[in-house]
N, C-alpha and C positions, 0 to 999 in steps of 0.2 A: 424857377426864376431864370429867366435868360442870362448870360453873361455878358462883360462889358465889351467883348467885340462882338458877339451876336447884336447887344443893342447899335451900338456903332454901326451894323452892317445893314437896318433897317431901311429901306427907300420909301419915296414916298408914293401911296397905293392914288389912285385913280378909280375912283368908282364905277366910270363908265367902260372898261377895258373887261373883258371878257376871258374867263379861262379856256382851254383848249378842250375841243368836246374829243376826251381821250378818257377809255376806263369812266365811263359815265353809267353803268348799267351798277343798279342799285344793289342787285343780287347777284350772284355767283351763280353763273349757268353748269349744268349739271355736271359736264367734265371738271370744271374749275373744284365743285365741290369734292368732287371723289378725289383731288390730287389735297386739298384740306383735310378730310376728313380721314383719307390713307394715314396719315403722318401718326395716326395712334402705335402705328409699330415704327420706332425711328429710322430702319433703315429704308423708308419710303418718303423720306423728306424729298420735298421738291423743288428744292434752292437754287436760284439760277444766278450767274456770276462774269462780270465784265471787267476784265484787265486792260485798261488803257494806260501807255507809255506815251508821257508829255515831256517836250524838248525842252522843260522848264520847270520850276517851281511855282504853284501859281504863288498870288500873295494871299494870305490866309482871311485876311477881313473878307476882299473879294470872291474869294474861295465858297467862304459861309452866304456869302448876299446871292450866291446865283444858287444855291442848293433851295433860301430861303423862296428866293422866288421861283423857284420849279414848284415849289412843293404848293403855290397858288395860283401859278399857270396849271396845274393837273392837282385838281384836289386830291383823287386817288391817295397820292404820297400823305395826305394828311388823316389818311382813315383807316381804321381797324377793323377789326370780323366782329360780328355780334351773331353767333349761334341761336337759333330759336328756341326756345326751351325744350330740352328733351330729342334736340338734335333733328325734328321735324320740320321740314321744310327746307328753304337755301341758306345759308349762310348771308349775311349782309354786309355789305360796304356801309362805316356809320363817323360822320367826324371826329374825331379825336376829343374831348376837350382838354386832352391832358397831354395836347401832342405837345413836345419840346426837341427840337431843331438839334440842340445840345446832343442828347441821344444818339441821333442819327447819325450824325458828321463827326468825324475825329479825324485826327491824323497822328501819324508813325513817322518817328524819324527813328529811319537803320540806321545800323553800327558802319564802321567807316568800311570802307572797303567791300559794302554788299553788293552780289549781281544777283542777276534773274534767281538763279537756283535758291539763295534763301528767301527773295521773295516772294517764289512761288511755293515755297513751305510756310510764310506767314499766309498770305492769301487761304490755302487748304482749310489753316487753324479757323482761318473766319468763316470761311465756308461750313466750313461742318458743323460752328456753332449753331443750334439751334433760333431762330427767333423768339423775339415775347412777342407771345400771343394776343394778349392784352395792350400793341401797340403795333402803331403802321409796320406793314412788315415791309421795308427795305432799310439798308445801312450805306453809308459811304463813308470810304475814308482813303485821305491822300498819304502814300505812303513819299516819302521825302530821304536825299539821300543818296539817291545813285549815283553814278559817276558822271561827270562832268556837266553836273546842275542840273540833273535831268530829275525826275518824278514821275510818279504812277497811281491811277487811279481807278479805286474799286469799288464797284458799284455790286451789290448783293441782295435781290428780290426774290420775292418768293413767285414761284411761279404759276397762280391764282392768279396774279396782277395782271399776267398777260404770256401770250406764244413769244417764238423769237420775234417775228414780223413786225407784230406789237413795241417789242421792245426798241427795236431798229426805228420807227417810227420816230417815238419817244424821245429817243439821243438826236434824233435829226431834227426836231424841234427844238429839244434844249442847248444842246450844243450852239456853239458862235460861226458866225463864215467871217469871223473880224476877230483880229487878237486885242482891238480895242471896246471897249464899252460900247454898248448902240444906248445912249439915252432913249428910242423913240419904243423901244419895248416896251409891250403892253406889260398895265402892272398892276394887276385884277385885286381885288380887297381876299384876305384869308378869308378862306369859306367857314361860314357860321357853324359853331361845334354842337352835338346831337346828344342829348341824356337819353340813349334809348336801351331796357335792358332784354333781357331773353322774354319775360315775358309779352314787353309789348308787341316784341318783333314776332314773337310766337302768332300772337292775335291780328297784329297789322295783316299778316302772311295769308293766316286763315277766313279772315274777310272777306280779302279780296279773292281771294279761289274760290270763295262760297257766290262772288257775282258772278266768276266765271264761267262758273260749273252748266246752269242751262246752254249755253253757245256751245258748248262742248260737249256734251250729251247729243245736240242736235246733228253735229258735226259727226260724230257718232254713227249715232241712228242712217245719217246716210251714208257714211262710208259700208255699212253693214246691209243696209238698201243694196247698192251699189254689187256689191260681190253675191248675195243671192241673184238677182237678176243678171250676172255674166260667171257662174260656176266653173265654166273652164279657165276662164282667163284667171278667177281667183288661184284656182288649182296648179294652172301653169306657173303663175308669178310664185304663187308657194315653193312649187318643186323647182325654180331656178335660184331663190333664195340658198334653199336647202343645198344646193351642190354649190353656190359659190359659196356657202358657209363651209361645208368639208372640203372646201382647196383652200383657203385661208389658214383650216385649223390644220388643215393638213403643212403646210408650211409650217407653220408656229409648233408645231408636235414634235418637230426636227428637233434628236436630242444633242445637247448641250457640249464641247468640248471636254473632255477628262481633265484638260488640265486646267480648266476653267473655271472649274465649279465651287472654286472657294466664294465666300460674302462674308463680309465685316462692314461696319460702319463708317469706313474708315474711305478718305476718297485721297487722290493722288494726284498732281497737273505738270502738265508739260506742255508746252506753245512751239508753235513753228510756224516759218515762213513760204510761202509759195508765192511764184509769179504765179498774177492774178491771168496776166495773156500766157503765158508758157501753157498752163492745168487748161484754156478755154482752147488752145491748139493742138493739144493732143487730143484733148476729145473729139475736135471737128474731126481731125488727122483718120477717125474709123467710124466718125456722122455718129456719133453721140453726145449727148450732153454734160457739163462739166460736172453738175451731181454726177452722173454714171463712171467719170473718170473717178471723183471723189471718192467713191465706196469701193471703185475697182481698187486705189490705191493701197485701202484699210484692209482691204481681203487680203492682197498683196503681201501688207505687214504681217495679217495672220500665219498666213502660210508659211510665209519662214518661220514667225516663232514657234510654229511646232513642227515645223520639218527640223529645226536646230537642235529643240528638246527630244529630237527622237518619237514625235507623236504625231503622226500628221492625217489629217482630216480631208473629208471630200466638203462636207459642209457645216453648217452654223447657224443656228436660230439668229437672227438680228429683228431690228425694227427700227424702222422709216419712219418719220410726223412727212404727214401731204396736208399741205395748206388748205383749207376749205370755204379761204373769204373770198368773198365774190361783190361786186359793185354795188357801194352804198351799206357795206357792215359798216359800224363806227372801228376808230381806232381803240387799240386795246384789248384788252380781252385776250381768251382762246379760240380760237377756231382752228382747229388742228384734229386729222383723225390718225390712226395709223397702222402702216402695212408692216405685217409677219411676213420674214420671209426665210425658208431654206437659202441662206447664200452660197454660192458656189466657189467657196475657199480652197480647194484645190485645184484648180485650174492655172498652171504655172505661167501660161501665156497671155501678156496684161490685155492684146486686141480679144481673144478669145472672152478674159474673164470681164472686158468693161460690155460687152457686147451680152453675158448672158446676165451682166447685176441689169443691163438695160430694157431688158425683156421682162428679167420681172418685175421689176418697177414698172414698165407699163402695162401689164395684169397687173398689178395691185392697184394700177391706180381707175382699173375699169371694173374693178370689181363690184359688183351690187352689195357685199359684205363687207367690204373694207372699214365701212362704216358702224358698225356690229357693236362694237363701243359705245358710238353714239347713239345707237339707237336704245341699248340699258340702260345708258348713265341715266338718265330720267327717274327708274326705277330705282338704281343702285345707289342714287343722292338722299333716298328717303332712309337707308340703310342704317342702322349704329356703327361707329366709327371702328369699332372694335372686328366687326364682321366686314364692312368696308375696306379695310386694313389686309386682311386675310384673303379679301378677294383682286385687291392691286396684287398682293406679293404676288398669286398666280398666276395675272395677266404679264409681270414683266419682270421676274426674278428669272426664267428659263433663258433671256437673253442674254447672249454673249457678249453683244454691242449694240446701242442704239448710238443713230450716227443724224447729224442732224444739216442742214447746207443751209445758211440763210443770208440774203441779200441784204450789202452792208450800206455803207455812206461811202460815195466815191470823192467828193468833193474835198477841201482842208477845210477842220473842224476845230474847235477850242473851245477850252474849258476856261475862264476865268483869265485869261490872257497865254495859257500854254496850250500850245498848237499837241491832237491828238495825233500822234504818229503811228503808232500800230494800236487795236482794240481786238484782245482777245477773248470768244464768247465760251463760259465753262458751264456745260450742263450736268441737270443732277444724278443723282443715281438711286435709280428707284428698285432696287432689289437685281438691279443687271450688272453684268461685272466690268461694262465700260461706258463709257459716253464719250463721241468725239465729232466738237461740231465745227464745222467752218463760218467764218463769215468774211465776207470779202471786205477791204478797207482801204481807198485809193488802188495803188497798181497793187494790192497784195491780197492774196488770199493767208489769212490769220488763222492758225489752226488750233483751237485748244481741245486736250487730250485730258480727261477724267477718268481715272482707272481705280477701281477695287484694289487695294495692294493682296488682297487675300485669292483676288480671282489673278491677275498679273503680278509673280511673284516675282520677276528677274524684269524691274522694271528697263533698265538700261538697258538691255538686248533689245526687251520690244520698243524703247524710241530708236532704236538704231532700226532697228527694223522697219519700223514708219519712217524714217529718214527714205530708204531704201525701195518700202513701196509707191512709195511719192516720186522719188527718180528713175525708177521703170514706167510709170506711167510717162512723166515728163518727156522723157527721151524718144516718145511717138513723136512729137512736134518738131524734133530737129533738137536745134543745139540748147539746151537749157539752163539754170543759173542753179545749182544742189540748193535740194530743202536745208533749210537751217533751223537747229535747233535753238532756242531762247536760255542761255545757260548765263 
């Protein structure tokens, strides 16, 4: 049963308005399912999280009437997984009929006197909640409260729904470029709810693969035509697989930090600021890219935190997402692969270290294996979750850090009449003991920091540390404005 301001916040639908062709693909493509079906071992959850800081409170009716209507501009928000019986096949995108608004959207008023720092330990608690399964997997809620009328708001998806890019998308669509109402927004009818269970989705799945299957057999048949009639070239493209696969694994085999190897359940955040031109000038400042400065800057941190603790390392397993949409993907979704790399954490010198994270970034991203991932997940989606589970922990428990760089909304943005001032993006933690992603936001580069408290034990050094390696990189550009921390 809706409530009395959910119904109040009701507008009136237009049948001929159109939802937004985002997250329209009916099945979970294969990577999407192995980040679902991982989550059998909890600490492979894939939860992905958005901190925005509004120079306002919004008004709470308003608040609920634009969540309502995201969630029928992008149906997506109104649908849940329906597994095929027996975990065979994809996973499905299926309406809700029991989707409730109420659920989703809440809001938190802090205690008098709260900043960042307990907000960013409420945010954790939500984060690390797990989702029901059995409903649309995102949450929002406005937390209300801060100092001088200001508010914040947390968006929390599961990361099936979609990559950063996707996401970024998504906010640029829903979001306002007016702190006032647009009456001329379209304002599409709720999408019709689906009674559909394991088994029919079982059968729907298997049908249609059973039409497939001839054009695919043929497809077959000639790719296998094809390589008998050219047995070197089959031979040669084999043996050039086979060795960018052993420089891949060979990166990714780089063992782990000593003092790093803790995992718990358990996730951690911290936020900071960067000039968005200062981080884009020092990388020109040695003809590299501001990713390249980006991870220089995090190696950076590393290094001091175990040059401090008395343990210091030449290198570091990490991993990199490299985007892999290309013109005419829909929005939404994943299209993401990603590069293993030995990082070169001990190199004290920030030109030296942004110049060798930039070299292998560009090997990885020419690599014929880089994609290696994606070319199992096919296979590994058919998998039991329980074995699926076991074989994520493998592929991303050895990392130290996965670090993530994604292009933000430059423009002023608003949520229900408050203007979004800073958006900070927190990724998950899939058996790795950090995640630290950027995303740039008007003149700022927004940094949020996801840490293992089991793997980063002395949390405070190492944000002082990233304070630190963010202002040895900055200081290539000339004069620069110190990172700040969100306290």
């Amino acid at each position: 049963m809706a409530t009395t301001e959910q119904q109040s916040a009701q507008p009136a639908f237009r049948a001929g308005d159109k939802p937004l062709n985002w997250g329209r693909e009916r099945e979970m493509n294969p990577v999407e399912a192995l980040m679902w079906r991982a989550e059998e071992d909890p600490r492979l959850r894939s939860t992905v999280c958005g901190l925005e800081e509004l120079d306002t409170t919004p008004e709470w009716d308003r608040f609920l009437a634009a969540h309502d209507w995201g969630t029928r501009l992008v149906p997506r928000f109104r649908q849940r997984v329906v597994e095929p019986l027996g975990g065979i096949g994809a996973p499905a995108w299926v309406t809700d009929p029991d989707f409730d608004l109420h659920y989703h959207v809440r809001r938190i008023r802090l205690p008098e006197g709260t900043g960042w720092t307990e907000l960013l330990a409420l945010a954790e608690q939500i984060a690390m909640t797990p989702f029901d399964r059995a409903r649309a997997l995102w949450e929002a809620v406005l937390f209300e409260g801060l100092p001088d009328g200001r508010a914040a708001y947390f968006l929390k998806l599961h990361h099936a729904t979609s990559d950063g890019l996707g996401i970024v998308d998504l906010l640029s669509n829903l979001h306002s470029r007016t702190r006032e109402s647009n009456p001329d927004k379209p304002q599409p009818l709720p999408p019709l709810p689906e009674h559909r269970t394991p088994v029919q989705e079982l059968a729907h799945q298997l049908s249609r693969d059973a039409q497939r299957l001839p054009g695919r057999l043929a497809r077959g048949a000639s790719s296998v035509a094809r390589a008998l009639a050219r047995p070197d070239v089959t031979a040669r493209s084999a043996a050039q697989l086979a060795e960018s696969l052993r420089r891949v694994a060979g990166e990714s085999s780089t063992e782990g930090s000593p003092l790093l190897r803790g995992r718990s359940m358990s996730w951690r955040f911290s936020a900071f600021d960067v000039e968005f031109a200062e981080l884009r000038g020092a990388s020109k400042a040695v003809g590299a890219s501001l990713n390249d400065a980006f991870l220089a800057s995090l190696l950076g941190a590393f290094r001091r935190y175990h040059d401090e603790l008395g343990q210091p390392i030449e290198r570091m397993p990490i991993a990199v997402p490299i985007s892999v949409r290309v013109e005419g993907d829909t929005s939404g979704g994943n299209r993401i692969v990603a590069a293993w790399l030995a990082a070169p954490v001990g190199i004290a010198d920030p030109v030296e270290r942004i110049l060798a994270i930039s070299e292998q970034m560009r090997s990885a991203r020419g690599e014929p294996a880089v994609n290696a991932i994606g070319a199992v997940a096919p296979l590994l989606s058919w998998l039991p979750g329980p074995l699926v589970s076991q074989l994520g922990s493998g592929l991303t428990k050895a990392n130290d850090l996965q670090a993530s760089n994604v292009r933000g909304i430059l423009e002023d943005v608003y949520i229900a009449g408050a203007k979004i001032e800073r958006a900070y993006p927190f990724g998950p933690l899939p058996g790795c003991g950090s995640m630290i992603t950027l995303a740039s936001h008007g003149t700022l580069c927004c940094i949020g920091a996801n840490v293992d408290p089991a793997a980063i034990t002395e949390p405070e050094r190492f944000n002082r540390n990233l304070r630190e390696g963010f202002d040895e990189v900055l200081a290539l550009g000339g004069e620069f404005t110190p990172t700040i921390q969100r306290t």
